[in-house]
C-alpha positions in Angstrom: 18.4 -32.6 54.4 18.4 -29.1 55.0 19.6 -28.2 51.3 16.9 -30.3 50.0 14.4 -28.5 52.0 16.0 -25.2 50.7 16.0 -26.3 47.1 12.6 -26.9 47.4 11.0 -24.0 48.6 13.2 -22.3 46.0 11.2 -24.2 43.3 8.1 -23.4 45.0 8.9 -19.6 45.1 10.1 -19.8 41.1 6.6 -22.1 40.0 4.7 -19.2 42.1 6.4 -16.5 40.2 5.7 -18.3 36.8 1.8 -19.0 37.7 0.1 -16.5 35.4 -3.7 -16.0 33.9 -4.3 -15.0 30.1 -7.3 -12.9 29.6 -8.7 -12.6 26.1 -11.6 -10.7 25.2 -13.5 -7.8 23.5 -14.3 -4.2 24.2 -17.3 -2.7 22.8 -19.6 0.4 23.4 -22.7 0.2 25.3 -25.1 2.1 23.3 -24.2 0.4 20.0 -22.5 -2.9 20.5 -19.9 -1.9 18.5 -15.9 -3.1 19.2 -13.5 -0.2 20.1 -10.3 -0.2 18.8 -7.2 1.0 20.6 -8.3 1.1 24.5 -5.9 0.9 26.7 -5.8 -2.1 29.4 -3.7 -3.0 32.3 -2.0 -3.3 35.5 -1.5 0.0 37.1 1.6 1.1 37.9 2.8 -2.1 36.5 4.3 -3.6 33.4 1.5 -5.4 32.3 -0.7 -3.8 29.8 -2.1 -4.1 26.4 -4.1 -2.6 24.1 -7.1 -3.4 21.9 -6.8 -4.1 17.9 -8.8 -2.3 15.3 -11.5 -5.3 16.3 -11.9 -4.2 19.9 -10.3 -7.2 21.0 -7.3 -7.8 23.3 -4.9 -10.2 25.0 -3.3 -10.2 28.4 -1.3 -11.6 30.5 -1.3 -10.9 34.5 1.2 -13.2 36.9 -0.8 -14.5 39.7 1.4 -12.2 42.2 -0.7 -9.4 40.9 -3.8 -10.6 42.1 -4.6 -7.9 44.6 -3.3 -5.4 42.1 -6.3 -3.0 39.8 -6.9 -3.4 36.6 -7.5 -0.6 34.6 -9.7 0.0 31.2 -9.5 3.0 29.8 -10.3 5.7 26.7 -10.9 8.8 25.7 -14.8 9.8 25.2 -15.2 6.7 27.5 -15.9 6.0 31.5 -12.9 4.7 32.9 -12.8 0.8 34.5 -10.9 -0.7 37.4 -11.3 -4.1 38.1 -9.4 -6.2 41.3 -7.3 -8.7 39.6 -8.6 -11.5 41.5 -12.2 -10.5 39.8 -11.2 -9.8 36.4 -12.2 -13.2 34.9 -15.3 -13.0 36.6 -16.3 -9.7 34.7 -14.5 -10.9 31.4 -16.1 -14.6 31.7 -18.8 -14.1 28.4 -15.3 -12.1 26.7 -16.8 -8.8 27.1 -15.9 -5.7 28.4 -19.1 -2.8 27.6 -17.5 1.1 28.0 -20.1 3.8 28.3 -19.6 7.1 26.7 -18.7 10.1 28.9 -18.5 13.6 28.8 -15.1 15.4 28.9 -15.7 19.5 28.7 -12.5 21.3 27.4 -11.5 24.0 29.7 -13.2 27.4 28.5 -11.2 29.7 26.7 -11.8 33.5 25.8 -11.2 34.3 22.5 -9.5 38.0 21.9 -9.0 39.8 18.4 -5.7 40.3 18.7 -3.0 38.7 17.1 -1.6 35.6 18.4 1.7 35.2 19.0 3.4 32.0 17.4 6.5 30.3 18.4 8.2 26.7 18.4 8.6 24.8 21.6 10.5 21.7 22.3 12.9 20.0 21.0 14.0 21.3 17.9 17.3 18.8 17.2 17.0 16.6 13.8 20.3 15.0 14.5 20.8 12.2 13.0 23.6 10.6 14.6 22.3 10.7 18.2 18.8 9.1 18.4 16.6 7.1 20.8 13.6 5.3 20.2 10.9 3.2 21.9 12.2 1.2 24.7 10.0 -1.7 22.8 6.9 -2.3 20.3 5.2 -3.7 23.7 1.0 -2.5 22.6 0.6 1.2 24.9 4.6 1.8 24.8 4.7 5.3 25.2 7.4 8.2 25.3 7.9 11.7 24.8 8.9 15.1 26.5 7.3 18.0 28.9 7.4 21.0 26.9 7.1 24.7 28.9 4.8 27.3 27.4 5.6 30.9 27.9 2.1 31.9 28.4 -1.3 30.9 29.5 -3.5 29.6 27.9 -1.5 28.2 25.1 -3.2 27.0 21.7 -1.5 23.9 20.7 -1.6 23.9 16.1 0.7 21.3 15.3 3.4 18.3 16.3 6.4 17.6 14.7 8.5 14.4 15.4 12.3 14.5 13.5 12.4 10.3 12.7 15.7 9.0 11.8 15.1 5.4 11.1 14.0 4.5 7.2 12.1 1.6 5.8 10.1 1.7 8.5 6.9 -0.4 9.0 3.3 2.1 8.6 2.2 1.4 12.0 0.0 3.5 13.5 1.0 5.7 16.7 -1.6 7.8 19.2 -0.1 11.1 20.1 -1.2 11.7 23.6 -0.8 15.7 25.5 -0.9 15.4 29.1 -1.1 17.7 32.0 2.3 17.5 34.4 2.0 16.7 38.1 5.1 16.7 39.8 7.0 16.4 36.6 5.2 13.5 35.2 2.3 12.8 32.8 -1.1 13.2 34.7 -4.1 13.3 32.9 -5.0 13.8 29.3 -6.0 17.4 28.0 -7.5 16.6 24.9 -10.8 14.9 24.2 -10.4 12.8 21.0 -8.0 10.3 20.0 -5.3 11.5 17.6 -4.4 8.5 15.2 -1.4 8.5 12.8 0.9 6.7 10.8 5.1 7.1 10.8 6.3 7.9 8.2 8.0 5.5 6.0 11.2 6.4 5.2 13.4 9.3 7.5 12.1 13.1 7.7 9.5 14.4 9.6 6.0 13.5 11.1 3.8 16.4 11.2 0.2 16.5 12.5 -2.4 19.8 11.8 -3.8 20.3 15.3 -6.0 23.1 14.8 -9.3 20.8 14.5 -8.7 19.7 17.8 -8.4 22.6 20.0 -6.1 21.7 22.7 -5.4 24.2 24.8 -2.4 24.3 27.4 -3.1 26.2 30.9 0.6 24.9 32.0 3.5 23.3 31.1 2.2 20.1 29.1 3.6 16.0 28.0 3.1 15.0 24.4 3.8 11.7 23.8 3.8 8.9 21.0 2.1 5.6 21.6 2.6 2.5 20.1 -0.9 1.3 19.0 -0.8 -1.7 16.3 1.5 -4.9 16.6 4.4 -4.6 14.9 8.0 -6.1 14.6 9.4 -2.8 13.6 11.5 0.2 15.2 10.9 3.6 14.7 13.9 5.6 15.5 13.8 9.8 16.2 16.2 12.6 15.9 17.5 13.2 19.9 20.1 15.2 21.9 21.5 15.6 25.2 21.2 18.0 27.9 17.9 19.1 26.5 15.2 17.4 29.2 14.6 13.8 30.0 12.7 11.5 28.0 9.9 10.3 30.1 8.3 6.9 29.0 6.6 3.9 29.9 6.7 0.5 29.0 3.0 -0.4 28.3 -1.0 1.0 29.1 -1.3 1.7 32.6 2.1 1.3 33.8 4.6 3.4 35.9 6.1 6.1 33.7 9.8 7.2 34.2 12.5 9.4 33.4 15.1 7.7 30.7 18.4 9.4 30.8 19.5 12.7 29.9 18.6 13.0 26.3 16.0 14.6 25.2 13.7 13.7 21.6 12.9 15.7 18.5 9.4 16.6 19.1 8.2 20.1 19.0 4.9 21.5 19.1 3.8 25.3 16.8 2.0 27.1 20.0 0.1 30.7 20.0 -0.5 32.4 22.7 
């Protein structure tokens, strides 16, 4: 009798874990009813996230344990959302979700005559034979490095990512920069999405900066996100010893350190 009895509140505690809500629905801007493609939605801190297609619209799916966790809704150029779980159908229930612009001021800078000084940072390695990748094609997958300036404030002109893997799939990526608190990503420093495509065969992803202005006070975290649904794997140039990858699995989750190798991005800074 007792087994029974043990058996069955194991299967209890397993159907409990399995309970789980799908949300579906659309984000669109306020002023002009318009969808918004690529927000980032999910759990925080947890590895439940998502984000929206080129449509605005999204799927998710949260387990029922998660009910007093925060949902999060978030882009740049937008006011940022958190919702209690346990609410979230209640605010999705007409499949809506209606961001409102906001204003993000770059930090001022003072501009000099004199000649900046330029100068690669980061990870410079276009191995081929040691590599790493995204940890999945999960929507908001993100990884990258913390790169250290020499000087502040730092001009940030381009990226460079060394890819290894060919044939790949043109999905489209968001490179991210991020501030570092206590040796993690924080919050973003730029105030515009930056949208591109890898590159379809092996060699090298570049992206012209300069109509952005980012600007680096201190040491800074530029990442690649996953953006668009795809079955592929994009695979970059990495090596050891040279600084941790830092990643997380989807939007809004937990980021953390992924070994000791470090990935081919750089960045061309002045300063």
């Amino acid at each position: 009798m007792k087994s029974l009895l043990v058996v069955f509140l194991m299967l209890i505690g397993t159907l409990q874990g399995l309970a789980q809500t799908t949300f579906e629905g659309t984000i669109k801007e306020s002023s002009t009813n318009k969808p918004l493609s690529y927000v980032n939605i999910g759990v925080i801190g947890k590895n439940v996230g998502t984000v929206s297609d080129d449509e605005g619209k999204f799927k998710l799916t949260i387990p029922s344990s998660y009910s007093n966790e925060t949902v999060r809704v978030s882009m740049i150029g937008y006011g940022t959302l958190n919702y209690k779980v346990s609410e979230f159908a209640k605010v999705i229930s007409d499949q809506q979700i209606v961001m409102r612009p906001s204003m993000y001021e770059l930090p001022a800078v003072v501009v000099s005559n004199k000649k900046l000084k330029e100068k690669i940072l980061g990870n410079t390695t276009e191995s081929q034979t040691t590599t790493a990748g995204f940890t999945s094609n999960k929507l908001g997958n993100e990884l990258g490095i913390v790169i250290k300036i020499k000087k502040s404030p730092t001009f940030i002109k381009s990226f460079q990512a060394s890819v290894v893997s060919k044939d790949n799939n043109p999905v489209k990526l968001r490179l991210n920069f991020y501030n570092v608190k206590d040796g993690l990503p924080d919050k973003l420093i730029q105030d515009k999405n930056i949208i591109v495509s890898a590159p379809v065969q092996n060699g090298k992803l570049v992206v012209d900066l300069q109509q952005y202005n980012i600007v680096a006070e201190d040491d800074f975290f530029v990442s690649l996100e996953w953006i668009e649904n795809d079955s592929g794997r994009i695979v970059f140039s990495s090596s050891i010893l040279k600084g941790a990858i830092i990643a997380r699995e989807t939007s809004q989750g937990a980021w953390e350190k992924v070994g000791m190798f470090g990935i081919g991005f750089t960045v061309k800074a002045a300063w």
